[in-house]
N, C-alpha and C positions, 0 to 999 in steps of 0.2 A: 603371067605369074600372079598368085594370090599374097597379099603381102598376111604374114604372120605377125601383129601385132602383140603376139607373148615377146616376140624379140626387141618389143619398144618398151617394153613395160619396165625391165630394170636396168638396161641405161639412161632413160628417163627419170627412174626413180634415183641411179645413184648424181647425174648432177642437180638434181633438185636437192639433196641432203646434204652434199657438198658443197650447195650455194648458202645451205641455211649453215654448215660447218662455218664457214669463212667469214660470213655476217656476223654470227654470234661468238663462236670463238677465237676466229683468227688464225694466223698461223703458229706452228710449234716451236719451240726455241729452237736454235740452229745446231745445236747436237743431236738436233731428231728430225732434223729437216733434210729432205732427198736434195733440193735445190741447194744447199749450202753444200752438200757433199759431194755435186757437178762442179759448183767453184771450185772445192779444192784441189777437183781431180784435174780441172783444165789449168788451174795455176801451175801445179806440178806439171802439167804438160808445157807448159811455159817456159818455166825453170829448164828445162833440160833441152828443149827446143835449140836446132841451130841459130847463131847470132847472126851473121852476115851470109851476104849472094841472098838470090833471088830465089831457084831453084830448089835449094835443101829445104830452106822453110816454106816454102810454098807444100813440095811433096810430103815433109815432114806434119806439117797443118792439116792436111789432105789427109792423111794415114792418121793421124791422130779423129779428126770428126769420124770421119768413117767406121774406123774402129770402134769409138766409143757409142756410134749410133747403133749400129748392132748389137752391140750391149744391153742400150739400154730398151731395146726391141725384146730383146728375149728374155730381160729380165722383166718387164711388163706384161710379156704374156706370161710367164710363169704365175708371176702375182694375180693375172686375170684367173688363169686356172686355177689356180689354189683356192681363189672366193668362190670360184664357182660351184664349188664342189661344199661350200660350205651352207646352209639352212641360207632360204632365200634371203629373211630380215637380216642376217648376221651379212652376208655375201653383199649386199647393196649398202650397211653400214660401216664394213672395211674397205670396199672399193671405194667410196668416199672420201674417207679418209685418206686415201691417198689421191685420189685425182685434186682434192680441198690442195695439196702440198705442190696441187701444177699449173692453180690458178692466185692470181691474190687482187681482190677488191677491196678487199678490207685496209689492208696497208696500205696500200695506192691512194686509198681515200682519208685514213690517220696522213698520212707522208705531207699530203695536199692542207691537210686542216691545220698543222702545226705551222706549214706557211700563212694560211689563213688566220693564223692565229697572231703571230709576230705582228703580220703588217695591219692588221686591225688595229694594233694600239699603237701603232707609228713607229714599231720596231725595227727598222730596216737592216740594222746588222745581223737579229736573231735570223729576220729572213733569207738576206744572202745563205746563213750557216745552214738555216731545212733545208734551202733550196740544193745546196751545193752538195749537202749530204746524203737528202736520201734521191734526189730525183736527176738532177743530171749531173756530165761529167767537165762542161764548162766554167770559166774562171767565171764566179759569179760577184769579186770584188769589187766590182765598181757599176755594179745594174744599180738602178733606179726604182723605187715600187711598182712603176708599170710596167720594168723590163722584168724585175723579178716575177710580179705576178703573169706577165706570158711567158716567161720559161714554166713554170708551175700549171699552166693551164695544155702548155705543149705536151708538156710529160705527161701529162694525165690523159689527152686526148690518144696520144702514141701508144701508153703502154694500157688504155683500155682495150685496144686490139692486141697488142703481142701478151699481154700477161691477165685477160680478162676471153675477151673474144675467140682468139687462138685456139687457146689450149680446152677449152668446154666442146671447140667446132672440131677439133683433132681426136678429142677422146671420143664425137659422135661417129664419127669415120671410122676409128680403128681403135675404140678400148682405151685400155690404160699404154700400151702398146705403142700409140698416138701421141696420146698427153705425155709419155712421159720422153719420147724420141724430140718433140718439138719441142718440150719445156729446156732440154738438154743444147738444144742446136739455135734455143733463141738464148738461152744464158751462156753458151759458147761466142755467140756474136758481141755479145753484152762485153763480154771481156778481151777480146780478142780482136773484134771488128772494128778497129782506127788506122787510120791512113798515117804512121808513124816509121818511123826509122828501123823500130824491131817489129811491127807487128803489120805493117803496110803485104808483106805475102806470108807469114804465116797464118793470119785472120782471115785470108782471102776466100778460103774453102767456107770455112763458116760464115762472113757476108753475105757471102752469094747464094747459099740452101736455105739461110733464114730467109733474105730475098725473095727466092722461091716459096717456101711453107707459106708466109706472109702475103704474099699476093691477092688471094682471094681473101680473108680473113680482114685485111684493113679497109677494100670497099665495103666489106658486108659492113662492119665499122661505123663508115662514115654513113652509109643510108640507115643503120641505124641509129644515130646520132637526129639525123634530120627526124627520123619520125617520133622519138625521143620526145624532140623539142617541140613537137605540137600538140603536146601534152602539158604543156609548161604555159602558163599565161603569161609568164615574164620574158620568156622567148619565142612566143607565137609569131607577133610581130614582127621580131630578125626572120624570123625561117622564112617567112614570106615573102620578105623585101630581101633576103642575103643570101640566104643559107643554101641554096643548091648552087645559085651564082659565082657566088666565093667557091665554094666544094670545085663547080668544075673551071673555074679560070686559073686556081691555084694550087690545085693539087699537086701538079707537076714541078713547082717551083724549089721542092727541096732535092736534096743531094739523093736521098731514098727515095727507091721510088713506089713505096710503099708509106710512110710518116706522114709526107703532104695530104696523103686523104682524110686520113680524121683529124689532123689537126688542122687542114682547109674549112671542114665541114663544120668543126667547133666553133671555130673561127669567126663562120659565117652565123650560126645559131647563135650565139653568146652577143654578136653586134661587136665584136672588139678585133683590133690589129695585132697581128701577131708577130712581133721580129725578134728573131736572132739578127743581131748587127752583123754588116758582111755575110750573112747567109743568104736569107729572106727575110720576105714581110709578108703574112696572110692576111687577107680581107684590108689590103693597103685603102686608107681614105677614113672608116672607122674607129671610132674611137678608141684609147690605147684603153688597155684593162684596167683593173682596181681591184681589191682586196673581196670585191662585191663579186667579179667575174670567176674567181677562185669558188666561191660558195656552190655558185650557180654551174660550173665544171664537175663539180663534184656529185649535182645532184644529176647533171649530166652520163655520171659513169655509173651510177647506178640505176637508173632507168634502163639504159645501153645493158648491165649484166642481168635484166629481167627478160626484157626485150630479145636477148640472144637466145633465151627459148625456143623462138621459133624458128632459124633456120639449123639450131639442132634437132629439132624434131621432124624438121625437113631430110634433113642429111639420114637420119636413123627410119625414117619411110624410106628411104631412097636404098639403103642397107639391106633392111629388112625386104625389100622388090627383088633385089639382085640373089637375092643367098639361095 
């Protein structure tokens, strides 16, 4: 087969404008935002959700992902169609704009600096509150600034691959169609995926497909993190004494078995220990973080959302061969 390289030209073109969308202006407030409108739609699915037994909420959970991922499958290709059809500049500058609404670096890396910002001047209460606020969902009253700043470095290495890596690798594969089914089925996890008393078999459907989506998408992650970091003179050094090392001794140590690789991998590149108390500890032996390793994570996810360039344009060769 001859690959047609017209067919790489404006998926390529539209996440390169949606990289530059998110960098420069960020996301849209949440009354214009597709992703706050998945929240509300799976809260309400919540709400109405069976309370007790095993079985209702499990089927019920089941029936709800399912439902809603076909949804939003066809309402993506709609939207693919509809650009398509429209002047190529206008068609690669509206599909943007909304695949911009399935990734987010920019926040991820604001969310990250206002921790970095707290504990830089010895704020430790401000940072429990960014921490607790925008990045995880753990009691973060009584961390420490080194605990804080590896929750802060976790999050950011985690949701570089689910809310950075993912969804740019999902829309090479299948459009907006992609982006917007995974963006749907990783914010249904988000909400829905805790091992709790109401949510332990309703969430189960959705842990387990994000599991799935996630798979590929958090090793591509962590190897690029590693090549990231040899770019970096301040982490040269880890990469070569840690950073594959840590990567494979510890990936396996969290609960997901998709998280432990880029936050193994950071782990390892950054030179720092990473514990959740009672969970894990990545790159154990290492010294603990600092307000410094937050900086340096940051410059880490952005490198990683330059770098994802190339096994999308892997993926969209690979496309373009088949069609």
């Amino acid at each position: 087969m001859i690959v047609d390289f017209g067919n790489i030209g404006i998926p390529l073109a539209v996440i390169l404008v949606a990289m530059l969308f998110d960098m420069f202006l960020g996301d849209p407030p949440n009354r214009f935002h597709p992703v706050a409108w998945m929240g509300n739609w799976i809260a309400c699915g919540r709400r109405n959700a069976p309370k007790t037994g095993r079985i209702f909420p499990f089927l019920y959970g089941l029936l709800l992902i399912a439902g809603s991922v076909v949804v939003m499958f066809c309402i993506g290709y709609l939207l693919q169609v509809g650009c398509q059809k429209l002047p190529v500049a206008l068609n690669v500058i509206v599909q943007a704009a909304i695949l911009n609404c399935a990734f987010s670096a920019r926040s991820l890396s604001n969310a990250a600096n206002q921790v970095f910002a707290a504990l830089k001047v010895g704020n430790v209460a401000l940072g429990r509150h960014e921490v607790a606020y925008h990045l995880v969902s753990r009691d973060t009253s009584q961390l420490n600034e080194a605990q804080l700043a590896a929750a802060t470095i976790e999050s950011v290495a985690e949701n570089t691959s689910d809310s950075v890596v993912a969804p740019l690798l999902f829309y090479s594969l299948a459009g907006l169609p992609g982006a917007l089914v995974y963006r749907f089925v990783n914010t249904s996890d988000a909400m829905l995926g805790y091992r709790t008393a109401e949510l332990e078999w309703l969430g189960k459907s959705a842990a387990r497909l994000d599991d799935v989506l996630n798979w590929i998408p958090a090793r591509i992650t962590a190897i690029l993190i590693l090549v990231a970091a040899l770019f970096s003179k301040s982490m040269r050094r880890q990469t070569d004494a840690s950073g594959f090392r840590v990567w494979w001794r510890d990936h396996s140590k969290t609960a997901s078995p998709n998280a432990g690789h880029p936050m193994s991998a950071a782990a390892g590149v950054l030179g720092v220990e990473l514990e959740k108390v009672g969970h894990y500890r990545l790159g154990q032996g290492l010294p603990l973080p600092s307000y410094h390793s937050i900086h340096d994570s940051i410059q880490l996810l952005w490198a990683v959302t330059w770098l994802n360039l190339l096994p999308c344009v892997c993926i969209l060769v690979w496309v373009a061969w088949w069609r």
